[in-house]
C-alpha positions in Angstrom: 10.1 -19.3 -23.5 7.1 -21.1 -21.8 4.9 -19.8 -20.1 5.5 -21.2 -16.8 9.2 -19.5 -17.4 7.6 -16.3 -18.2 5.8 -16.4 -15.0 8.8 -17.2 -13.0 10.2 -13.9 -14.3 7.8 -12.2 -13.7 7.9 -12.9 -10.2 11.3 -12.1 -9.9 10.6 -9.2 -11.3 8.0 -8.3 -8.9 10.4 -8.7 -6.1 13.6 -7.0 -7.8 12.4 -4.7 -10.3 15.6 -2.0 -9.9 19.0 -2.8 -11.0 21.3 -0.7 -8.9 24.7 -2.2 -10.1 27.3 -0.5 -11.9 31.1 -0.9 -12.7 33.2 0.5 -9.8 35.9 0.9 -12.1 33.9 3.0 -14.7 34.7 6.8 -13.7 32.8 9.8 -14.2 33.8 13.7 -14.8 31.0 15.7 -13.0 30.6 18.8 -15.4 28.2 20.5 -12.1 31.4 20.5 -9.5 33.9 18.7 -11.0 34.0 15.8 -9.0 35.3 12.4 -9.9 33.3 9.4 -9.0 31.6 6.3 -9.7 28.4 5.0 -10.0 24.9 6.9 -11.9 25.1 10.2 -9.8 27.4 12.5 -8.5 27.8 11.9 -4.6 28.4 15.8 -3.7 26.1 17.6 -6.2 23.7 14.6 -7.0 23.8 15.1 -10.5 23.3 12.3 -12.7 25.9 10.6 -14.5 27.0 11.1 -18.5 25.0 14.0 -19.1 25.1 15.4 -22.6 24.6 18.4 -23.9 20.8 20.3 -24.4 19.0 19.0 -27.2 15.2 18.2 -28.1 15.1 15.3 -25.9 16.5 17.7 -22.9 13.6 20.0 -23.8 11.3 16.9 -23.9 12.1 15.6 -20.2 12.2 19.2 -18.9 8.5 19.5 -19.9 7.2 16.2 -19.0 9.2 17.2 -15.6 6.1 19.8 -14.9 3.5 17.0 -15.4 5.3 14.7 -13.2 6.7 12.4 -15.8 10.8 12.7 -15.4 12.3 11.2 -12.6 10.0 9.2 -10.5 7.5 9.7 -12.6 3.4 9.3 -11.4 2.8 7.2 -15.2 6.0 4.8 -13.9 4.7 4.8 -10.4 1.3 3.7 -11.3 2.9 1.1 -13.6 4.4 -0.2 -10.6 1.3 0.1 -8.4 -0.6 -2.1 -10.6 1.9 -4.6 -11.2 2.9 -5.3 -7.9 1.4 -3.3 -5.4 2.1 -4.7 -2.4 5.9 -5.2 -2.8 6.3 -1.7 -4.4 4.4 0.1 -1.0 6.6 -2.6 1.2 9.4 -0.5 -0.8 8.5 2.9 0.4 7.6 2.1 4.0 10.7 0.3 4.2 12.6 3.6 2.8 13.1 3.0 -0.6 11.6 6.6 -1.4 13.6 7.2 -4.6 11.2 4.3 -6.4 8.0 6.3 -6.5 6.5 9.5 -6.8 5.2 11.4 -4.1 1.9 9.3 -2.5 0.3 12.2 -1.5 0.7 14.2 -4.5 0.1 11.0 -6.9 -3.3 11.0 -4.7 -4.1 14.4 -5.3 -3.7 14.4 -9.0 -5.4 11.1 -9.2 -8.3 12.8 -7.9 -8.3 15.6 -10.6 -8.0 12.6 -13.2 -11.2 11.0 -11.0 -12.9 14.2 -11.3 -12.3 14.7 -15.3 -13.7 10.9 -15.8 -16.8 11.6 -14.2 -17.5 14.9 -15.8 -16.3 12.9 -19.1 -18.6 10.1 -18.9 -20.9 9.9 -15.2 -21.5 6.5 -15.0 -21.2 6.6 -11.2 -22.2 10.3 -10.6 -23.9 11.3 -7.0 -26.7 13.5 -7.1 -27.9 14.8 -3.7 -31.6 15.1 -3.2 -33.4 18.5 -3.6 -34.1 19.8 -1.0 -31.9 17.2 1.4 -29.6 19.7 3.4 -28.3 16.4 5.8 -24.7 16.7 7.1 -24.3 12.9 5.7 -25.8 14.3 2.0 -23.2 16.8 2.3 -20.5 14.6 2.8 -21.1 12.3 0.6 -21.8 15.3 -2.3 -17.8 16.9 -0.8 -16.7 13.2 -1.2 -17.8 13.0 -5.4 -16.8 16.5 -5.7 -13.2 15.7 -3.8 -12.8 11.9 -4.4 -9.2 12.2 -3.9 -9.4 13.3 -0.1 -12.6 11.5 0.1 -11.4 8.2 -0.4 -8.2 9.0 1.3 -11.0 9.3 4.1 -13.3 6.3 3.9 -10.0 4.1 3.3 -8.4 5.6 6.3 -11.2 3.6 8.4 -9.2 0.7 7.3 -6.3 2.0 9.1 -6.7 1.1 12.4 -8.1 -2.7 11.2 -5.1 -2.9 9.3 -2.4 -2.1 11.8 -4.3 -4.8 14.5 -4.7 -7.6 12.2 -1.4 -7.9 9.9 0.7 -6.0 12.9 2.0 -9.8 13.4 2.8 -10.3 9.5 5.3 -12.6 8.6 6.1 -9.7 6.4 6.3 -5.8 7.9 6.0 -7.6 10.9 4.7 -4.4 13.8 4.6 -1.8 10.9 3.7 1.5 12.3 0.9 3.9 12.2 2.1 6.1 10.2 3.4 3.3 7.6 -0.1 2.4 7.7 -0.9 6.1 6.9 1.4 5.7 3.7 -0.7 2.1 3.1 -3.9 3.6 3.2 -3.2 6.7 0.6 -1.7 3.9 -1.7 -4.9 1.9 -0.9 -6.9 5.5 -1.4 -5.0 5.6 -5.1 -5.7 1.9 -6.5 -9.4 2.9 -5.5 -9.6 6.0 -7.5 -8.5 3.6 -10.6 -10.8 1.4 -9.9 -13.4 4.2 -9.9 -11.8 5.1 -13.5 -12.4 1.8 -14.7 -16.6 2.0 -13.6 -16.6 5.2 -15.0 -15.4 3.3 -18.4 -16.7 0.2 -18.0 -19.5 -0.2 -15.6 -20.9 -1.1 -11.9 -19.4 -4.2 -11.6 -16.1 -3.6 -11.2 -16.5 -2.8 -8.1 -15.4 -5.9 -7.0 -12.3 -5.1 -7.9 -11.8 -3.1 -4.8 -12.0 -6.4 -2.0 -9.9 -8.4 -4.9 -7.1 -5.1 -4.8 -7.1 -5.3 -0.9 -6.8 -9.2 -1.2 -4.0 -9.3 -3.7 -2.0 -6.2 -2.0 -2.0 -7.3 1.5 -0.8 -10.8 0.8 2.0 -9.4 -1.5 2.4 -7.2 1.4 2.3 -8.7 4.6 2.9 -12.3 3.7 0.1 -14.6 5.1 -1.0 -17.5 3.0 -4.0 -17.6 1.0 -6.7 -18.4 3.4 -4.9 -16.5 6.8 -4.7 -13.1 4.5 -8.5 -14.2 3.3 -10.0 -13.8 7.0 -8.2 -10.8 8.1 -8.9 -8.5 5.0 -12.5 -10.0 5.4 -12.6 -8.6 8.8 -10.6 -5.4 7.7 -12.8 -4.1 5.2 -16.5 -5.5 7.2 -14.7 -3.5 10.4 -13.9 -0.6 8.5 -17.3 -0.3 7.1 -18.6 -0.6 9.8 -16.3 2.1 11.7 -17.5 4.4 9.3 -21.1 3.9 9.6 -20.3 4.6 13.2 -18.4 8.2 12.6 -21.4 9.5 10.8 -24.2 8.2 13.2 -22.6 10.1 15.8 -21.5 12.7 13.1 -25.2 13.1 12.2 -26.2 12.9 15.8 -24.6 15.9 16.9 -25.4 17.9 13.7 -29.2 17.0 14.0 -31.5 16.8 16.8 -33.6 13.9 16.6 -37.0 12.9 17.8 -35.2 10.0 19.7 -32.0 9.1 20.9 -32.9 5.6 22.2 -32.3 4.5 18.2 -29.4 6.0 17.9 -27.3 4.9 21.0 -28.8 1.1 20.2 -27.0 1.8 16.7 -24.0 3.2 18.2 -23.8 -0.1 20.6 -24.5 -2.2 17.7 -21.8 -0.7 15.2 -19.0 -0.6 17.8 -19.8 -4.4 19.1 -19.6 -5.7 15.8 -16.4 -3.6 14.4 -14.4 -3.9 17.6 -14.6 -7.4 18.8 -13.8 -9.3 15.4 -10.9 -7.2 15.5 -10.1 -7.7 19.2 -10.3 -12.0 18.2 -8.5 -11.9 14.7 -5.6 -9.8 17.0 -5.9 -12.3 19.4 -5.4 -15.0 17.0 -2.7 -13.0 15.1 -0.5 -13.1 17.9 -0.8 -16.3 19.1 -0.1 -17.4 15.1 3.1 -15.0 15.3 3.6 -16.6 19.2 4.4 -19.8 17.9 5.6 -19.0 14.6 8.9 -17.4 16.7 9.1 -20.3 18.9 9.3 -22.7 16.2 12.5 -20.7 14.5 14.1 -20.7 17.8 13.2 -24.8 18.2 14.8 -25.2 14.8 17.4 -22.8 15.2 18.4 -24.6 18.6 18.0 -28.1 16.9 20.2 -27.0 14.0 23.0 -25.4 16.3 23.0 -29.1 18.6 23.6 -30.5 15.3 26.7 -28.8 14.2 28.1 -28.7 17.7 27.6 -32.8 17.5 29.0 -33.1 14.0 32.2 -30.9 15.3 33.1 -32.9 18.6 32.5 -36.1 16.5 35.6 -34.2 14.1 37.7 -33.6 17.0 37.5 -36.9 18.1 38.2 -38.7 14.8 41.1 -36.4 14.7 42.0 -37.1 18.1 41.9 -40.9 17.5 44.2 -40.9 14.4 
């Protein structure tokens, strides 16, 4: 196999990684209720199909059941995360919630494994400074201490950029807010690897994180190469941005500083400079999506004229002979 062909199944892959057929003709005994049936699982009682009886392998899954390794398992759902990320959260939006384990929970425990690394090794650890009792020192020390809800946080200011710029996809075209919600923790999670992989490895690969936003979102949402480049560009300078934003007013109204004349100029500042490139790429967006529809219809009209001429041109061949 060459390896063009290898990478031409591994894109098919990507898209169609489950294989839900099965023989309609195959029957099954349900030794739970006693129904018959066909297919993998019972349709009453839900139990899987062709069960056998308890052995060490039965024991095996039942354990690995209590660290989230039987059925849609966090190790399988990672595999799929890193693999092909975008089309595996398009899956779950989209309803396919039998594919992967719990976000939320996958977060959570992600975090714990965050946590371990950086006791482990502490490449990246965050110190606060003795003796600095600011609200932003504090929420940066609960952030390193909690990096699973922390990052959930921080990405969650790339929410609201998110659902503006791609809500005109080709692909998940007007997704929803909470959709984007689900985005964002699976966002939050392919962070918290990264972070693993700084811990190991180093610094650097924090430019990993634009690159997994890059490579998600157009797996996700569809744009070509350089119309996905420009909006997660904007997305991720916005969301920074937004976030600089929440804690200068977060450590405005904590703190009482000598004068507010800085502060309301950086307010100005951070809000003029988050919310207008997002207000143009949305602009843009639409417009994009705008004539992307019209040109569909134009086709579709031209295509429909051209069957109804090439069927009156039949009838009147018919006719004539």
């Amino acid at each position: 196999m060459t390896l063009k062909e290898r990478y031409k199944r591994f894109k098919a892959w990507q898209l169609e990684p489950f294989d839900w057929s099965y023989d309609e003709n195959e029957r099954h005994h349900c030794v739970n209720c006693g129904y018959d049936f066909a297919g993998k699982f019972c349709p009453h009682c839900s139990q899987k199909a062709g069960l056998k009886k308890v052995s060490w392998k039965s024991v095996l899954q039942s354990t690995a059941e209590v660290w989230g390794m039987g059925n849609r398992s966090l190790l399988y759902s990672l595999w799929q995360l890193i693999w092909r990320p975008g089309y595996f959260i398009s899956d779950y939006i989209n309803g396919k919630r039998q594919v992967s384990f719990p976000p939320v929970k996958m977060l959570v425990l992600m975090g714990v494994i965050s946590v371990i690394m950086d006791h482990l090794f502490g490449i990246n650890e965050f110190k606060v400074v003795e003796g600095d009792t600011s609200w932003v020192a504090q929420f940066f020390a609960w952030i390193k201490s909690s990096p699973g809800w922390g990052g959930l946080f921080l990405a969650g200011f790339f929410m609201i950029p998110t659902w503006c710029l791609f809500r005109y996809a080709p692909r998940n075209t007007k997704h929803t807010l909470p959709q984007g919600f689900f985005i964002t923790v699976f966002m939050a999670i392919l962070a918290l690897i990264v972070e693993c992989l700084i811990d190991l490895f180093g610094y650097y690969f924090y430019i990993m994180i634009p690159l997994c936003y890059f490579y998600v979102y157009r797996q996700l949402f569809g744009y070509d190469y350089w119309g996905n480049f420009w909006r997660v560009v904007i997305t991720l300078g916005s969301g920074f941005l937004l976030a600089a934003l929440a804690l200068t007013i977060a450590e405005l109204l904590t703190t009482t500083p000598k004068s507010y004349a800085d502060e309301f100029i950086a307010m100005r500042d951070l809000t003029l400079y988050s919310v207008v490139p997002i207000l143009v790429g949305m602009f843009i967006s639409k417009k994009t999506f705008d004539f992307r529809e019209k040109r569909k219809q134009t086709v579709f009209q031209y295509l429909k004229m051209k069957f109804q001429a090439i069927r009156q041109r039949k009838k009147q061949n018919n006719h004539e002979e």
